[in-house]
N, C-alpha and C positions, 0 to 999 in steps of 0.2 A: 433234508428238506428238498421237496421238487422246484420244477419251474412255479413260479406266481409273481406276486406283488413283491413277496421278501422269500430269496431266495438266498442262503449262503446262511453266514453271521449274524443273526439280528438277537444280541444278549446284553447289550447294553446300548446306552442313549448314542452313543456315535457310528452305531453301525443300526441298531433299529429305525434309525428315526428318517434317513435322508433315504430309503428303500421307497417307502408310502409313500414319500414325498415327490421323487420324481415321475413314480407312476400315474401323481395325480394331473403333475406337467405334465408330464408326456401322456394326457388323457386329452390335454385342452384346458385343463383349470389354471388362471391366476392365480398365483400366490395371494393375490389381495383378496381371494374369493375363501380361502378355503380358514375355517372359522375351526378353533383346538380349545377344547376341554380335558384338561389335565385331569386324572383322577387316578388316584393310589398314593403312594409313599407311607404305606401305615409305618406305626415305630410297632416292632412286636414284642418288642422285652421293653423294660424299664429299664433308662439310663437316661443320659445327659443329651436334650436336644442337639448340643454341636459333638458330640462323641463320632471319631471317626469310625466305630460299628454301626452309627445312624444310617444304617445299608440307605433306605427309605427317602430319607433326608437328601441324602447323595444324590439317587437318582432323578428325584424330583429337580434337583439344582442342577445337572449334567442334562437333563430335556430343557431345561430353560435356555442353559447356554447353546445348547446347540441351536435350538429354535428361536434363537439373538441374532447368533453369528449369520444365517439365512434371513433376517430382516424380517423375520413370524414373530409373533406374539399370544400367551395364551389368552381366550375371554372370558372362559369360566374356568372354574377347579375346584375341586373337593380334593384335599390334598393334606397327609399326616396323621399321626396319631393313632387314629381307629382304624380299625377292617373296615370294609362297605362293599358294596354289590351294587356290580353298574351295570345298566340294560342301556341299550339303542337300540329304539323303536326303527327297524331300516324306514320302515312304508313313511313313515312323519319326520322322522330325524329327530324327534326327542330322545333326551338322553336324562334317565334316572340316577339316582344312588340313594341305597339306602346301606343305611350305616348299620353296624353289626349292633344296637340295641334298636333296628329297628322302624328309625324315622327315614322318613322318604321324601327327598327334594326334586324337582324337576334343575336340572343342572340347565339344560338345554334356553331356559327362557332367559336366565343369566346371558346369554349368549345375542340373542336378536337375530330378526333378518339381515341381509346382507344387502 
């Protein structure tokens, strides 16, 4: 991977996550500014919600922590179980998902202005 925002390692929550994060500081942004919508962790096979193959589950729990430990917090999420398909609008900042049978949420309004 080249120069950008994430350059290197970015395959799991403690090395993807604090990449964007400092680009967004060292943009100019406050931490108290910048507003996180979680979305993914489907389960893709059938087992045990606390199964440690719960890849999904894991990683959803490992962004949380790490975005604890930096004193973030998520506002919205669509998070587990199902597939879905998430769009950001860049021009608006809205942010969809719709879930693999289909229904389509505005994640984004979850959210609010800042």
């Amino acid at each position: 991977m080249g120069e950008g925002i994430i350059a290197g390692r970015a395959d799991a929550a403690d090395t993807a996550i604090p990449a964007p994060l400092a680009a967004l500081e060292e943009g100019g942004v406050s931490p108290a500014a910048i507003r996180i919508c979680l979305v993914g962790g489907a389960r893709m096979f059938e087992m045990d919600p606390g199964s440690p193959l719960n890849l999904g589950e894991r990683n959803v729990e490992a962004i949380r922590e790490v975005l604890r430990q930096r004193g973030l917090w998520v506002h919205a999420e669509d998070v587990g179980c199902v597939s879905r398909t998430v769009t950001l609008h860049v021009g608006s900042g809205r942010i969809t998902v719709r879930s693999g049978a289909g229904e389509e949420r505005e994640l984004s309004r979850d959210v609010g202005p800042r």
